[in-house]
N, C-alpha and C positions, 0 to 999 in steps of 0.2 A: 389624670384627675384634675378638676379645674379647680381654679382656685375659691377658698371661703368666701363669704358677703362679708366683709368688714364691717363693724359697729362701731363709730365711736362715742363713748358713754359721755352727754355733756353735762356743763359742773352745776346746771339747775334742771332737775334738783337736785338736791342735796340727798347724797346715799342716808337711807333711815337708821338709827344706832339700834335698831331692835334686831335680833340675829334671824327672824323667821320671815325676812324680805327679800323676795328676786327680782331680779332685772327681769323685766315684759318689754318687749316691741312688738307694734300695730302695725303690719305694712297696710295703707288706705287705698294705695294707687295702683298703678302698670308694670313700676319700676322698683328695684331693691334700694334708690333712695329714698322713697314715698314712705318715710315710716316715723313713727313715733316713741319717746321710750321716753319709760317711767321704772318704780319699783313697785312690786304690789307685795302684798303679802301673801305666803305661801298658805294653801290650805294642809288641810291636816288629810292624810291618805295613808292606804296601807302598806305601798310601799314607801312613801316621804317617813312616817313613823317609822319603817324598818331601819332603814339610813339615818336617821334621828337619832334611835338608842341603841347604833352599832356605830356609832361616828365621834370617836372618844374628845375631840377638840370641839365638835359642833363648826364646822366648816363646809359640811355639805348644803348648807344653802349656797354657798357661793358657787358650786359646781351644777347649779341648777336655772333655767333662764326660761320660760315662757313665751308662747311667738303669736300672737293671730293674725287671719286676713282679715280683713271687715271690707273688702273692695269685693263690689258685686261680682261674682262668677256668671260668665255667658252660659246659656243653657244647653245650646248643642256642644261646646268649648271647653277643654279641660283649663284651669288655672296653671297654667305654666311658672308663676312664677312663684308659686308655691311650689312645688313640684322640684323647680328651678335651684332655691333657696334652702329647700329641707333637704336635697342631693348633695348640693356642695355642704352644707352646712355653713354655721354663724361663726365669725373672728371677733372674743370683745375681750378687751381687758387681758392679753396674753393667752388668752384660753380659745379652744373651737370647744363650738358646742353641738354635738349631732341630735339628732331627732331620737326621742323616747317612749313618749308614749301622748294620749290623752284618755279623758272619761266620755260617757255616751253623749252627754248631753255638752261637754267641749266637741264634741264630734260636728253637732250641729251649729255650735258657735264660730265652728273652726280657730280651736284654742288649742293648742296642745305644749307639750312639755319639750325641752331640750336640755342633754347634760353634758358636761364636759367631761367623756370617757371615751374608749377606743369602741370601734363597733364591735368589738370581740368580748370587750368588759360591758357593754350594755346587753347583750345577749346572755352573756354569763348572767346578770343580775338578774335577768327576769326569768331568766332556769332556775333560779332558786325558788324560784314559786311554783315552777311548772315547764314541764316540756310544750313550751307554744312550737315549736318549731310541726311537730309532727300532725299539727292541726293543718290538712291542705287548703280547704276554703279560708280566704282570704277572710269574708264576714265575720265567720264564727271566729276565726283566731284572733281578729278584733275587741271583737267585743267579750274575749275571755280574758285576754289584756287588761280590757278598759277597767275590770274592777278592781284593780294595782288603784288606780286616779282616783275612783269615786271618792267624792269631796264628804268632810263628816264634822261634826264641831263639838261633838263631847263623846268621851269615850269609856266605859268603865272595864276594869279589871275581871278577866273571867280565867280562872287556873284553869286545866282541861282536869280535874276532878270536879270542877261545877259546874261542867255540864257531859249531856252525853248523845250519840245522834241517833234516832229513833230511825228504824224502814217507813217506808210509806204505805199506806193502803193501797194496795196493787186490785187493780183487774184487768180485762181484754185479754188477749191471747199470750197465753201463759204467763200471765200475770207481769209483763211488760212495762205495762201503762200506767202509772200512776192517779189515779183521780184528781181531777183538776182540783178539786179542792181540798185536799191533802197537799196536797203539792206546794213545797215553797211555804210552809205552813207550820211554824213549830209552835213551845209554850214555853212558858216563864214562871215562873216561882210570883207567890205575893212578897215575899221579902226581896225577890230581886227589883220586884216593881218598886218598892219603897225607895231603894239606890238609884233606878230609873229618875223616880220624880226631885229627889236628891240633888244628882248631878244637872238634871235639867233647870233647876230651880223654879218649879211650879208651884202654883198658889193654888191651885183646885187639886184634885184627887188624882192619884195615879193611873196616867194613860192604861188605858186596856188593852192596847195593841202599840207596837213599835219596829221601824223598819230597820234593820240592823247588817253589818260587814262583821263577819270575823272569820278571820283564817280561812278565805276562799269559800265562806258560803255566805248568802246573803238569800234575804227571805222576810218575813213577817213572824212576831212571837206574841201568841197570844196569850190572857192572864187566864192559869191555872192554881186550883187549889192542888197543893200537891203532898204527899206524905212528907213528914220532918226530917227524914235522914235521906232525901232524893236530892238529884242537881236539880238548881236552880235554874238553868236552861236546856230544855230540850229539843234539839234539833231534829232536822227532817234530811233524808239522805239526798232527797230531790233540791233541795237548799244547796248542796255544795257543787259549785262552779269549776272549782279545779280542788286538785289537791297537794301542799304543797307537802313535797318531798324532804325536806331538810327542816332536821331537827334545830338547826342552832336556829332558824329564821323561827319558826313558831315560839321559840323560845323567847326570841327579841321581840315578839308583838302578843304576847298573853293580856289582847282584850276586844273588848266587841265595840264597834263604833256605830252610835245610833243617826241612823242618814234621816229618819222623821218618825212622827209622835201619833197617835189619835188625840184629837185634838175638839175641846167643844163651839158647839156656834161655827160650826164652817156651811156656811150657806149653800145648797142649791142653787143651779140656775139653770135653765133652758138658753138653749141657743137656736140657730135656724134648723140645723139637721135635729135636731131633737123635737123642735115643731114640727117636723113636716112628719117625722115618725109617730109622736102621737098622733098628731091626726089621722093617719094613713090607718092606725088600732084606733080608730073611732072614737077619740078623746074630744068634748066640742071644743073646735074651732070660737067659735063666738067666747067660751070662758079663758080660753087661750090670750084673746084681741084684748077682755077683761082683764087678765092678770098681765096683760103689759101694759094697758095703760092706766093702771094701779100705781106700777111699781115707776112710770116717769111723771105721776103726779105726786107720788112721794117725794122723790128728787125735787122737784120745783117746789116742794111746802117746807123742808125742815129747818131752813136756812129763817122762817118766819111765824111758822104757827108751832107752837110748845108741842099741841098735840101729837102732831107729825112729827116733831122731832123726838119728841120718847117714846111714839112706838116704833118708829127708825133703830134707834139706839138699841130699844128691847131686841129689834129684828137681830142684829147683831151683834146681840149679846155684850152691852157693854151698859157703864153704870149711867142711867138716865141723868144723874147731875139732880134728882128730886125738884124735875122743872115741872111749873106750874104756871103762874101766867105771862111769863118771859122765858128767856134765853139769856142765862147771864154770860159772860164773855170765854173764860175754859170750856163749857160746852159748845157755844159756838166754832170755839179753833177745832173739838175735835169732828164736829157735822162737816164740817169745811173741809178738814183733810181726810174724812171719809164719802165723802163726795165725790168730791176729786179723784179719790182712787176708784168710782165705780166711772166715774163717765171715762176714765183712764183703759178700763178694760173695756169699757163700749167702742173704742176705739182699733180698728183694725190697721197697726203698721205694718204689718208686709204688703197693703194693696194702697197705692194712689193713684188718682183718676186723671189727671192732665200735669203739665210743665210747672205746674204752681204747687205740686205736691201737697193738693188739700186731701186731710185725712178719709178715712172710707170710715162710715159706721158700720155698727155689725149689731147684731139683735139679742139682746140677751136680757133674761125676764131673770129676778129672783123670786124665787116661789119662797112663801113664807114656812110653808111646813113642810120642808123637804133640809134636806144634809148632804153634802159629799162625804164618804167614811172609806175606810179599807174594809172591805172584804176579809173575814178568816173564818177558818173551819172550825168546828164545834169541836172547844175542850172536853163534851163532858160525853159526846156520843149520845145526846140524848132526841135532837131532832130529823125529824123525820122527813124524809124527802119532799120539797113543796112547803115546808115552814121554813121558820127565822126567828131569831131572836135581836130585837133593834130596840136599844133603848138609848136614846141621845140626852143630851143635857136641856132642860126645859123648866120654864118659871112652873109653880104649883099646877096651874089652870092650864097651862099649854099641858102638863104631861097627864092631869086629868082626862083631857081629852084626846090623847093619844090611846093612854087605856082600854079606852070602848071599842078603838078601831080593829078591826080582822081582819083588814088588810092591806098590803102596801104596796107601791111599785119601784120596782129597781131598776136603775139599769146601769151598762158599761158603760165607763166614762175614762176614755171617750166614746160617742153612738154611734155604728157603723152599719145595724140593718133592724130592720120590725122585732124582730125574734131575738136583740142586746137587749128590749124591755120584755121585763117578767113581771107576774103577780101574784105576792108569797104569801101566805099565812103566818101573819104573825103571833106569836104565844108571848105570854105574859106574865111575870114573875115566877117565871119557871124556877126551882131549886137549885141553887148552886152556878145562876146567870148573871144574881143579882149586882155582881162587882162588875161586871161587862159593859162599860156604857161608850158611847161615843164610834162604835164600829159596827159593822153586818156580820151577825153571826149565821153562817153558812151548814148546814149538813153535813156530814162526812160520808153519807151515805148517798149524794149523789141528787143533783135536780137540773134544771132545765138548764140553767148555766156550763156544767160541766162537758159539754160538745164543743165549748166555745174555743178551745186549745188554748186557753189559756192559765193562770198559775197566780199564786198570792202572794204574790212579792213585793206587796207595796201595792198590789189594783185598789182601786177605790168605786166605787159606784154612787151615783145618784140614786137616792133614796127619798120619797117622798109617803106621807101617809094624807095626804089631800085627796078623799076620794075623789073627787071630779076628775083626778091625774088619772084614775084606776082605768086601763084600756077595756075596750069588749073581750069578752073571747081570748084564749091563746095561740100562739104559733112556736114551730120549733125554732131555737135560735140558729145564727150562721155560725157553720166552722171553720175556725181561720186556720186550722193545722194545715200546714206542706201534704201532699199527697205521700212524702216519706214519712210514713208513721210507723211505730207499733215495733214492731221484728223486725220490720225492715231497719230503721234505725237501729237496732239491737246489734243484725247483722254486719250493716256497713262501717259499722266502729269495730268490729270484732278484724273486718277486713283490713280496713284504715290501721290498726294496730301491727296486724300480720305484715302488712306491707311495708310500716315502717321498720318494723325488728329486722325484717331481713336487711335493710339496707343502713341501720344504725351504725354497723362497724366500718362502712364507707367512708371514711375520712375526707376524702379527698371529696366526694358527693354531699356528704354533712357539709365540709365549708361551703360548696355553692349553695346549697339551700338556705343556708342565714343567710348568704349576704342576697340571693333571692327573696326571701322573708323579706328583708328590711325592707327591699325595694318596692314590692308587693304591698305594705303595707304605708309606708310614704305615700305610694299613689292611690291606694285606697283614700286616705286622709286628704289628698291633694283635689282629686278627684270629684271629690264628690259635693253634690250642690242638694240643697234643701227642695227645691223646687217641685219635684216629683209629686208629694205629698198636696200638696198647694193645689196642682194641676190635675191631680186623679179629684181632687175633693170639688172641681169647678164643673169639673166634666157630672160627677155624681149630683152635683144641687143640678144643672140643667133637663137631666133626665129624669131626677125625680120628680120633678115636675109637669114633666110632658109624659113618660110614662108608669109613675109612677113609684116609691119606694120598695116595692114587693116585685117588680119587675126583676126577668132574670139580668140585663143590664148592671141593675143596679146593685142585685148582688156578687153580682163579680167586683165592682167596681166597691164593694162592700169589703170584698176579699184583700183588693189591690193595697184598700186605704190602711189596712191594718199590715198586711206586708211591709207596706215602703215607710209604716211609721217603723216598724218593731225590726226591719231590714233582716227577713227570712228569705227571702226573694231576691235573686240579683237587679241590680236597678235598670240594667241593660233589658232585659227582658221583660221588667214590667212598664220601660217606656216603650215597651214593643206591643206589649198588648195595648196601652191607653190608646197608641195612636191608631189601631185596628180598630177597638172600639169608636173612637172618633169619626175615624174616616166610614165606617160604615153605616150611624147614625146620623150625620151629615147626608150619605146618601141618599137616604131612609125621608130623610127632612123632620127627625125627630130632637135637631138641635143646629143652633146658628154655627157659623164655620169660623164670628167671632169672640176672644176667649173675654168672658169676665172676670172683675176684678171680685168683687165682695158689694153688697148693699145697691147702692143705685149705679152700679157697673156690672152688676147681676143680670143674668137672661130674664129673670122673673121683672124688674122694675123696666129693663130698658126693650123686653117685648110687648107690655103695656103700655108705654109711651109710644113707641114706636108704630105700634099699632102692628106688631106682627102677626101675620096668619098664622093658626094650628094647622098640624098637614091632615089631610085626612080627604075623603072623596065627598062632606057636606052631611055626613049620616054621626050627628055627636055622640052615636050611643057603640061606636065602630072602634076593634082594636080593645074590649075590654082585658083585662086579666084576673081572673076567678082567684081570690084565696080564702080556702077555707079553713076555719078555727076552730076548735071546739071551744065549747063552753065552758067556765070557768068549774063548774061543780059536774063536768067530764060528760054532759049529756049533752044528745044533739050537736050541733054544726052552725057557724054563725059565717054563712057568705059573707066574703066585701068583692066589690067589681072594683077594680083598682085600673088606674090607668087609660079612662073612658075620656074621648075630648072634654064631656061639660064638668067630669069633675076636676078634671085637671086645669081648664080654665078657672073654676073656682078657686084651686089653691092657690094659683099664680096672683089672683086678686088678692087672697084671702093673704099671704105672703106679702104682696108689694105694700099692705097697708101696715106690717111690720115693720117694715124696712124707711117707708116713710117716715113714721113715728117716731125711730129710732134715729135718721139722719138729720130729723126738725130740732131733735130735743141734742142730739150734739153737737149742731150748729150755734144752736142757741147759749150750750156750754162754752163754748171754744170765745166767744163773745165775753162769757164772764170769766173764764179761766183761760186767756191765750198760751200759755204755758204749759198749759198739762201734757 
């Protein structure tokens, strides 16, 4: 066994006298002395709570220490010295601390936990939750782990008499399948909503929807009227992730921890793949060009003209300051550090364009009558396939005029292919809806979404009631499900079981499989680099443009993007298809052989400049692709020719004048804000 990476702890800073602070180090560099340390403070999780009120001295912070990489990982290249350093493990302060665990989105940060325990007692602890061991993919065992980690900041008490866990709405082959939107989908009491808004300390009305951890399920809880002597939380069986075995542990953590809220004023926004997909559903182009440079003539006025600056404020729901023919100086601090935070996300940091590391913009419009919300299924079973019920928070005149409308456009967020955007019929002051605000009320009965494989655990969708947003015609949406579906999953868990019990009483083959496990799982974390996602997403903007977003290219590469985010797919294999795809559209000459960054490092800006040819034999109307739609009131058929040189030329212009736009006006920022 080689020896630990020694740490030693220096005397600034100074340890914090608060008891919920761990020792963190940052290695930055090549080498295990390239690092940094600090204390941070512990988040609140479900296992940290377990060890919290089973740790009679309150000492388990100290047996707890936090590690990231932030040194760039080479892309063909595993991180050796991760890998390296989470093997041997860390020496500080008289203690080793081995490798425990982390959450999903520490996954991406490459953050995770380390504790000072034996590898045999860190195994034991997280059996108390669950037999990970007998999970064989690496992925899933992962990320059935990860939600021990997930981070949560207020928690409330729920006995297991106040709540109780509902089946799901089943259909497909022998009722298998759950409904995507049942799924991950439970309900809430109005009096537990009141404790929600309670513990959160809100100043408006009780969230309608809450994303929520307890005891191994985790899911969304929407507001239900429910009879007086019912639990206040109803759960969904499709909600529970694991199940944990041991009574004393469920005993030690009787409460639900809320991970995020329905919240009002959360803004829509389009981005470039969300352009390029309305356009592609026949949404104009020209009102698109319009509504971005709206939204960066706003940004240049509020900082000076009253007007702009309060319907800014109103955009965002905050108190205009009752300005009139000035801007007195509180309201200016707060247009300032809301500025700042939009030119902040116009800003793309994971791409820079030369050695000087100047920033890349990226395109993002806010559409004024649009919302990001979660997705939940209908408490009351009353809407019918193809409706919805959406009522967001709005001044008098804005929700007056939402009333009139019939209908809206949604889509998944994030957008991955033509058929993420749907168009629903919206109802209005349905009975029994009226407390629902702030979220997309869904069907239980099933609509165009529910092919999509995915589940309501927190999704949120772009939501807009801007008819000009409203697409022609519809299309069916893309399924991201695995080809393992249905029974067959039913099946290979039935096997996956059989196969572990027979070898359960293997002792001697049980110990190799932890310490297999561990390893397997260190190099998972070690392993693995964000990239993937970056680079399918480069490949899919270059083709949808040259062939188009309804091209079958790009819905594979539709497929890919939602794999390698939600990591269903081994990574190995879908950098095997990207690079198939590549290499063969290269051939094709339906895209350059170099890779773009983002904005004016884009194929769309730099084959404009560049002056490159489109391939083709000289005939622009060559290479179409047919998709047909129907019509939105189910008659007739609405052709689009997708994928044609002169329309694809069009979009490439119609694109690069976004992208300019957007790089002018954050150049122009970065001038008044060098900091941002």
């Amino acid at each position: 066994m080689a020896y630990p990476v020694p740490i030693t702890v220096p005397s600034n800073p100074a340890r914090p006298t608060e008891a919920d602070y761990i020792k963190h180090v940052d290695y930055f560099g090549e080498n295990d002395n390239d690092f940094q340390f600090e204390y941070r403070k512990l988040e609140r999780t479900l296992l940290f709570e377990y060890l919290r009120r089973a740790d009679n001295n309150g000492s388990f912070p100290n047996n707890l220490m936090s590690v990231s990489f932030s040194a760039p990982i080479a892309r063909n290249g595993s991180n050796n010295l991760c890998v390296d350093i989470l093997k041997r493990n860390i020496f500080c302060e008289g203690k080793c601390y081995r490798y425990l665990g982390h959450s999903d989105s520490q996954f991406w940060e490459k953050k995770c936990y380390l504790m000072n325990a034996s590898e045999d007692d860190i195994h034991d602890l997280l059996a108390r939750f669950d037999n990970f061991v007998k999970i064989t993919d690496v992925r899933k065992r992962a990320k059935r782990i990860n939600l021990l980690f997930v981070g949560f900041e207020h928690i409330l008490d729920l006995p297991g008499d106040d709540y109780i866990v509902e089946p799901d709405v089943k259909s497909g082959f022998f009722g298998t399948k759950p409904r995507a939107f049942t799924n991950s989908c439970g309900f809430m009491s109005p009096e537990f909503t009141i404790k929600v808004r309670r513990q959160l300390g809100l100043s408006y009305p009780e969230p309608s929807a809450i994303q929520v951890n307890y005891q191994g399920f985790q899911g969304t809880l929407v507001l239900k009227d429910v009879h007086t002597n019912a639990p206040q939380v109803q759960l969904r069986k499709s909600m529970q992730i694991f199940n944990i075995p041991s009574e004393e542990v469920r005993q030690h953590i009787p409460f639900i921890g809320i991970l995020d809220y329905s919240k009002p004023h959360i803004n829509g926004y389009l981005d470039t793949r969300l352009i390029i997909l309305l356009q592609s559903r026949g949404v104009s182009v020209n009102y698109l060009q319009t509504l971005h440079k709206d939204y960066i003539d706003l940004l240049r006025r509020i900082l000076d003209d009253p007007a702009s600056a309060q319907y800014f404020l109103r955009l965002k729901g905050k108190d205009d300051g009752n300005i009139r023919s000035e801007i007195d100086r509180p309201t200016r601090e707060v247009l300032t550090t809301i500025k700042r935070n939009e030119i902040e996300e116009m800003i793309d940091r994971r791409c820079v364009l030369d050695a000087e590391r100047r920033p890349v913009a990226r395109v993002r419009i806010l559409v004024p009558k649009a919302r990001v919300v979660f997705g939940v299924c209908d408490p009351h079973g009353k809407l019918e396939k193809g409706q919805c019920y959406f009522k967001p928070t709005l001044l008098d005149d804005e929700a007056g005029e939402l009333s009139s409308e019939e209908q809206i456009v949604v889509a998944r967020y994030p957008c991955y292919h033509p058929g993420d955007i749907q168009v629903l019929t919206l109802t209005h002051e349905k009975p029994g809806y009226q407390n629902l605000k702030d979220c997309l009320v869904l069907p239980g009965k099933g609509h165009a979404f529910e092919s999509c494989g995915g589940d309501l655990s927190g999704s949120k969708f772009f939501v807009s009631w801007d008819q000009q947003l409203i697409p022609e015609g519809t299309i069916q949406p893309c399924s991201y499900s695995t080809k393992n579906k249905g029974k067959f999953r039913a099946l290979a868990r039935v096997c996956a079981n059989v196969k572990w019990l027979l070898k359960r009483n293997r002792d001697k083959r049980n110990r190799e499989r932890k310490k297999r496990c561990r390893a397997e799982l260190i190099e998972h974390f070690a392993n693995f680099t964000d990239d993937l996602p970056q680079r399918i997403e480069k490949t899919y903007m270059k083709l949808a443009v040259t062939l188009g977003p309804h091209s079958k290219e790009c819905k594979q590469l539709s497929k890919m993007s939602y794999q390698a985010a939600n990591q269903t797919v081994d990574r190995e294999v879908l950098s095997q298809k990207l690079a198939k795809v590549i290499e063969k559209n290269e051939s094709r000459g339906t895209m350059s052989s170099t890779e773009a960054s983002s904005s004016e490092g884009s194929p769309l800006l730099r084959a404009i400049e560049e002056g490159e040819e489109e391939p083709g034999n000289g005939n622009e109307d060559e290479d179409e692709t047919r998709v047909e739609m129907t019509n939105l009131d189910g008659t007739g058929a609405v052709r689009f020719l997708c994928g044609s040189r002169r329309e694809t030329s069009e979009m490439r212009h119609e694109l690069w004048k976004f992208e300019e736009r957007a790089k002018k006006f954050v150049e122009e920022a970065l001038q008044e804000y060098p900091y941002v």
